[in-house]
C-alpha atoms as an extended CHARMM CRD file, in Angstrom:
* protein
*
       122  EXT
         1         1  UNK       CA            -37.4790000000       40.8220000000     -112.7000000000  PROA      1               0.0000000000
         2         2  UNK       CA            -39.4250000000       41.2640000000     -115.6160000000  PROA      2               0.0000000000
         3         3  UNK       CA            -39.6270000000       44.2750000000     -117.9510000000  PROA      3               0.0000000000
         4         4  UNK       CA            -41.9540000000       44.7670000000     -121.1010000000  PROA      4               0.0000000000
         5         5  UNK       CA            -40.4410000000       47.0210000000     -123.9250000000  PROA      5               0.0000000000
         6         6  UNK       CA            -43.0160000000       48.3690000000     -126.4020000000  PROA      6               0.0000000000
         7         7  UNK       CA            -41.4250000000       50.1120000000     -129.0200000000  PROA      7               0.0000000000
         8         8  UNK       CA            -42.6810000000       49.8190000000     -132.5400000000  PROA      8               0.0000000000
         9         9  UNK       CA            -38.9600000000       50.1300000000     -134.1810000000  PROA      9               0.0000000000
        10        10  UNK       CA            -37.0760000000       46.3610000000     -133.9730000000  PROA      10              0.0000000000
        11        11  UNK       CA            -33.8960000000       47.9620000000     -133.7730000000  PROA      11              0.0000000000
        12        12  UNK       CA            -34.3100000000       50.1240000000     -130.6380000000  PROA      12              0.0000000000
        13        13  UNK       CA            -35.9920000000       47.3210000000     -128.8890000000  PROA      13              0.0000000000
        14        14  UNK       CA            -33.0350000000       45.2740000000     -129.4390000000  PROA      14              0.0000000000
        15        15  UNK       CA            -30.8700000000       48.2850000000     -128.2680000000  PROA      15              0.0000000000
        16        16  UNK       CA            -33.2380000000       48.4820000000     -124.9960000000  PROA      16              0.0000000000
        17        17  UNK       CA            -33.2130000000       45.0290000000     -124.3330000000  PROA      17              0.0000000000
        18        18  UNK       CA            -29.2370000000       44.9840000000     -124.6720000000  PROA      18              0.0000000000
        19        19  UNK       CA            -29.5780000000       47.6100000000     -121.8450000000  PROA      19              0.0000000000
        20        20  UNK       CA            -31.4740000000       45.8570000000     -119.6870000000  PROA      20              0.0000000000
        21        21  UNK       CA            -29.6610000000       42.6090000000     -120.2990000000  PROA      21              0.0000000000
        22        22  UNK       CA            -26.1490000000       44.3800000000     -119.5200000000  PROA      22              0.0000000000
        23        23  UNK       CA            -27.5980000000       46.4170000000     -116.5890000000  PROA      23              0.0000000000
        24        24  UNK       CA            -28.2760000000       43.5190000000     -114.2300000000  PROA      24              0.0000000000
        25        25  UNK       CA            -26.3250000000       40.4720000000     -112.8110000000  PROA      25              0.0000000000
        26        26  UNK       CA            -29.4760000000       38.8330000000     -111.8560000000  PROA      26              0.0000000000
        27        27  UNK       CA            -32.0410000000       36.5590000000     -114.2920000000  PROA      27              0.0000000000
        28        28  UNK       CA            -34.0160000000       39.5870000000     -116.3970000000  PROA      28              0.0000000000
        29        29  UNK       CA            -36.8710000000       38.5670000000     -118.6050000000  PROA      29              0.0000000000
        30        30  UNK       CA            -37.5170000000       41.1020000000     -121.5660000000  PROA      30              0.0000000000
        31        31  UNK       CA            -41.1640000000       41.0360000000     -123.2670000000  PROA      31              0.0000000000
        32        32  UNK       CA            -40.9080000000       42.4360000000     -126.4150000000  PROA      32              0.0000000000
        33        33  UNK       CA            -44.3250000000       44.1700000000     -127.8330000000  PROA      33              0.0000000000
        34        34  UNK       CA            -44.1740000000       46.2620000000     -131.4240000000  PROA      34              0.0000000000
        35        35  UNK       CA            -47.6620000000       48.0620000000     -130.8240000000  PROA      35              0.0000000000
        36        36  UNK       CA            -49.4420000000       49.4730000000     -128.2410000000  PROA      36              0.0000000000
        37        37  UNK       CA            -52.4690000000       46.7970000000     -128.7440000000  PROA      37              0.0000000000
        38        38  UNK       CA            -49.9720000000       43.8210000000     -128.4600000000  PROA      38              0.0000000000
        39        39  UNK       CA            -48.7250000000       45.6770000000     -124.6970000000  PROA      39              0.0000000000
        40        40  UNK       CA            -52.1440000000       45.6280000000     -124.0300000000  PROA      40              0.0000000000
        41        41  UNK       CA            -53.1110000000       42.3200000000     -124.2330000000  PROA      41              0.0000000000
        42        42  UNK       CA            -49.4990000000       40.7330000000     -123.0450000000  PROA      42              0.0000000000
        43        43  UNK       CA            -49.4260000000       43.0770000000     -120.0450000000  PROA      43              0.0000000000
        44        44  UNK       CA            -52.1500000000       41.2400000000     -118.0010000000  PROA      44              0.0000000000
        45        45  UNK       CA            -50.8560000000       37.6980000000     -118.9580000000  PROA      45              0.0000000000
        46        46  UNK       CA            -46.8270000000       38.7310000000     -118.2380000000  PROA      46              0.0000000000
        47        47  UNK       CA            -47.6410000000       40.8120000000     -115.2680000000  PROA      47              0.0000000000
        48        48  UNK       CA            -43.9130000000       42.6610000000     -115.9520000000  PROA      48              0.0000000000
        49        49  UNK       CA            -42.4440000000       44.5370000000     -112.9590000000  PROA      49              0.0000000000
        50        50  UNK       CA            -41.6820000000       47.6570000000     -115.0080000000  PROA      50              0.0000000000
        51        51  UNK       CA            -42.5410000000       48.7000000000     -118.8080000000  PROA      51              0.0000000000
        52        52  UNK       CA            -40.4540000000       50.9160000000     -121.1760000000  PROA      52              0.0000000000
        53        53  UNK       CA            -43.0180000000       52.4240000000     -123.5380000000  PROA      53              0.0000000000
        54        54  UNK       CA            -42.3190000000       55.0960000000     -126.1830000000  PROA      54              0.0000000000
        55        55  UNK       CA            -44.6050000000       57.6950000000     -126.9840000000  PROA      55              0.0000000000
        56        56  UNK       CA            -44.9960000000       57.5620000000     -130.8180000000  PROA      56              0.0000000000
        57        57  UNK       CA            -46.3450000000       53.9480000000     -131.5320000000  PROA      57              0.0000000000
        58        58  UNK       CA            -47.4810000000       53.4670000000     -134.9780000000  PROA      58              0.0000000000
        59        59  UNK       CA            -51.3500000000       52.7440000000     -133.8590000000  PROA      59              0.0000000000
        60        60  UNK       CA            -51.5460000000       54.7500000000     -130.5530000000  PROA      60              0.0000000000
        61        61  UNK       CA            -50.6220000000       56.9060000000     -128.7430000000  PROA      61              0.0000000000
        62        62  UNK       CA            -48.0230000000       55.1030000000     -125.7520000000  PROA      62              0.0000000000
        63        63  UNK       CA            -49.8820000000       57.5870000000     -122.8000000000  PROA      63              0.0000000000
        64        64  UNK       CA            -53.1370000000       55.6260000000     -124.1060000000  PROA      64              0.0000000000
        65        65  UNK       CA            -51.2170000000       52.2490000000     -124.2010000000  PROA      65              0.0000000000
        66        66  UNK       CA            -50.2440000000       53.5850000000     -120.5020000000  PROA      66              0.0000000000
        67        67  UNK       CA            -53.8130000000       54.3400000000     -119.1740000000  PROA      67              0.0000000000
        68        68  UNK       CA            -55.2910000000       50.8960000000     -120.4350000000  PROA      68              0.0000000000
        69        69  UNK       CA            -52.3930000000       49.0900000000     -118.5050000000  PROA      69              0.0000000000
        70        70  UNK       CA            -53.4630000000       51.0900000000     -115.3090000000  PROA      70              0.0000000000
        71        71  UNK       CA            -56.7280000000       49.5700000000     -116.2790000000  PROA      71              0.0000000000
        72        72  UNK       CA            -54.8410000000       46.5510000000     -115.0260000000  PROA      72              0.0000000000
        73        73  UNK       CA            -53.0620000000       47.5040000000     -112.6980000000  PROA      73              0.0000000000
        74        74  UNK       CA            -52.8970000000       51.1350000000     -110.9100000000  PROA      74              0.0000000000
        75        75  UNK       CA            -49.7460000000       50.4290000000     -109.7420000000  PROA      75              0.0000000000
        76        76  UNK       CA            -47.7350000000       49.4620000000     -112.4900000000  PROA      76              0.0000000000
        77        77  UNK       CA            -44.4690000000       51.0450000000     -113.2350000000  PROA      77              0.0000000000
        78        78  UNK       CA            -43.8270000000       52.4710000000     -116.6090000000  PROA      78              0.0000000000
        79        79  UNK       CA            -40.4420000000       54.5540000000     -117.9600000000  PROA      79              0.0000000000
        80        80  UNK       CA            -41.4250000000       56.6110000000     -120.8460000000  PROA      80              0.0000000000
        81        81  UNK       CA            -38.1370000000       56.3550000000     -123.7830000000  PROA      81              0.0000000000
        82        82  UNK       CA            -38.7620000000       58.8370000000     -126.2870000000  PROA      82              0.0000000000
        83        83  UNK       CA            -37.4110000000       60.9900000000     -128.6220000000  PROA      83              0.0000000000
        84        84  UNK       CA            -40.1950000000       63.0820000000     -127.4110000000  PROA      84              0.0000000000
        85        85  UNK       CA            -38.5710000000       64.9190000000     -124.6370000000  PROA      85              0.0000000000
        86        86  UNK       CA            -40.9690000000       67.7820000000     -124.4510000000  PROA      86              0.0000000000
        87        87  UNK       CA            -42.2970000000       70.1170000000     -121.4800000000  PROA      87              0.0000000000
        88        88  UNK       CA            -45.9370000000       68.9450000000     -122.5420000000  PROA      88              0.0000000000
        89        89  UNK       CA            -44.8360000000       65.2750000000     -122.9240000000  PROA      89              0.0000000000
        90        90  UNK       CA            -43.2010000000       65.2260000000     -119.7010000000  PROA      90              0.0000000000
        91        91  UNK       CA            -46.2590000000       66.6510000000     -117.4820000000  PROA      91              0.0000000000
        92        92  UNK       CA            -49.0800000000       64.4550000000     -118.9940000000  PROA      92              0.0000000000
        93        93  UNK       CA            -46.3120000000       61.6270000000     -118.0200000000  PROA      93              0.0000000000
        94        94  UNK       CA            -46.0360000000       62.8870000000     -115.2410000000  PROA      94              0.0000000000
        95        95  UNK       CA            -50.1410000000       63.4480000000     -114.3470000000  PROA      95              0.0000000000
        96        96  UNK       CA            -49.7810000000       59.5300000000     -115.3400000000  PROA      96              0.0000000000
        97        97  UNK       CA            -47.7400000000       59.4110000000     -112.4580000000  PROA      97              0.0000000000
        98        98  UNK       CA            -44.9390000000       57.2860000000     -114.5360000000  PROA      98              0.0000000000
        99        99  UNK       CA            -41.8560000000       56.2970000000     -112.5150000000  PROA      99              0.0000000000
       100       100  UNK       CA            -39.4420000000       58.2850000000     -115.1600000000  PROA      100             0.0000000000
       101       101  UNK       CA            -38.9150000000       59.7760000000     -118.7100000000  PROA      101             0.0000000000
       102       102  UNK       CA            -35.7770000000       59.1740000000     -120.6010000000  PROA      102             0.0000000000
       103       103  UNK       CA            -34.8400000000       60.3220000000     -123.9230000000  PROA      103             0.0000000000
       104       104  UNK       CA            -33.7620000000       58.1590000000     -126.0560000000  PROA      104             0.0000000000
       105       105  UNK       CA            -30.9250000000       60.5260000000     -127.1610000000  PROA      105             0.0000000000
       106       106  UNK       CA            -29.2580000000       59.6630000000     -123.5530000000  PROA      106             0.0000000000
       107       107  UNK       CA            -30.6860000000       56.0110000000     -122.6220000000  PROA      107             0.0000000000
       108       108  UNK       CA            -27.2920000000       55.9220000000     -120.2640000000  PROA      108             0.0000000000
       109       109  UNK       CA            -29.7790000000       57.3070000000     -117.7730000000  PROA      109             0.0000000000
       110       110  UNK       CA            -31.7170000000       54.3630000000     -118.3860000000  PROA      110             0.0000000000
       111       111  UNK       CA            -29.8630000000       51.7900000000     -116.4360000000  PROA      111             0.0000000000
       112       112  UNK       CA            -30.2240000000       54.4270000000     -113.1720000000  PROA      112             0.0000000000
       113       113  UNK       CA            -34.2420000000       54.1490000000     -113.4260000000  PROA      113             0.0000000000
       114       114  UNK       CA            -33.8510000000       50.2510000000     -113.4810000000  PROA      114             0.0000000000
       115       115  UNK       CA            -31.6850000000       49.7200000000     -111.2800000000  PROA      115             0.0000000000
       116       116  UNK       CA            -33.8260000000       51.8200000000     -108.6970000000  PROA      116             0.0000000000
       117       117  UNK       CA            -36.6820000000       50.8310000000     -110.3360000000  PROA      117             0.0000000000
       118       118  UNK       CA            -35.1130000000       46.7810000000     -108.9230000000  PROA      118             0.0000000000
       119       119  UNK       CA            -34.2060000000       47.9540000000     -105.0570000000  PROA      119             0.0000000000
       120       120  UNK       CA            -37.3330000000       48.8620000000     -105.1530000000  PROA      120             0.0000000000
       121       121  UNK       CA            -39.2940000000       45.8300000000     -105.7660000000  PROA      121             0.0000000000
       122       122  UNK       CA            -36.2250000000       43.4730000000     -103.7630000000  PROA      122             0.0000000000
């Protein structure tokens, strides 16, 4: 499985990534992007089965990151992790039709999205 984390602060994408390391027994390859334009390009060329992707990116906005990604693919699978936990964020995530929203106050609900996020492409 592969999983793209775009997340502008290094220290929460290392805390991610130690999430997704811990939360499977099977091979996991992380992709690391700090900006939404570097998701952007990498997302075509990595073809990850899932991508975390915060809200509040220093360049743009992560729901435009989002929409240029469906550019790619329709059916990609993204997990918004935000500190943004709003009513407003959550239904233009959800009009995105994104596969869940997790704040980043309680990423222990993180590993649950994976690992269903994994059955799901198994």
């Amino acid at each position: 499985m592969k999983i793209m984390i775009v997340e502008d602060h290094a220290d929460m994408r290392r805390m991610l990534n130690n999430i997704i390391t811990n939360s499977f027994t099977d091979q996991v390859e992380v992709i690391e992007c700090e900006n939404g334009e570097e998701a952007i390009l990498q997302y075509p060329v990595s073809r990850p089965d899932c991508v975390l992707m915060d809200i509040e990116l220093k360049s743009m906005s992560g729901f435009k990151v989002i929409e240029e990604i469906y550019g790619h693919n329709a059916d990609a699978r993204v997990i918004m992790v935000t500190t943004y936990y709003t009513p407003t964020f959550r239904r233009k995530a959800e009009i995105l039709n994104v596969k869940g929203f997790v704040s980043k106050d309680k990423l222990s609900d993180l590993q649950q999205l994976l690992s269903n996020q994994y059955n799901e492409q198994v």
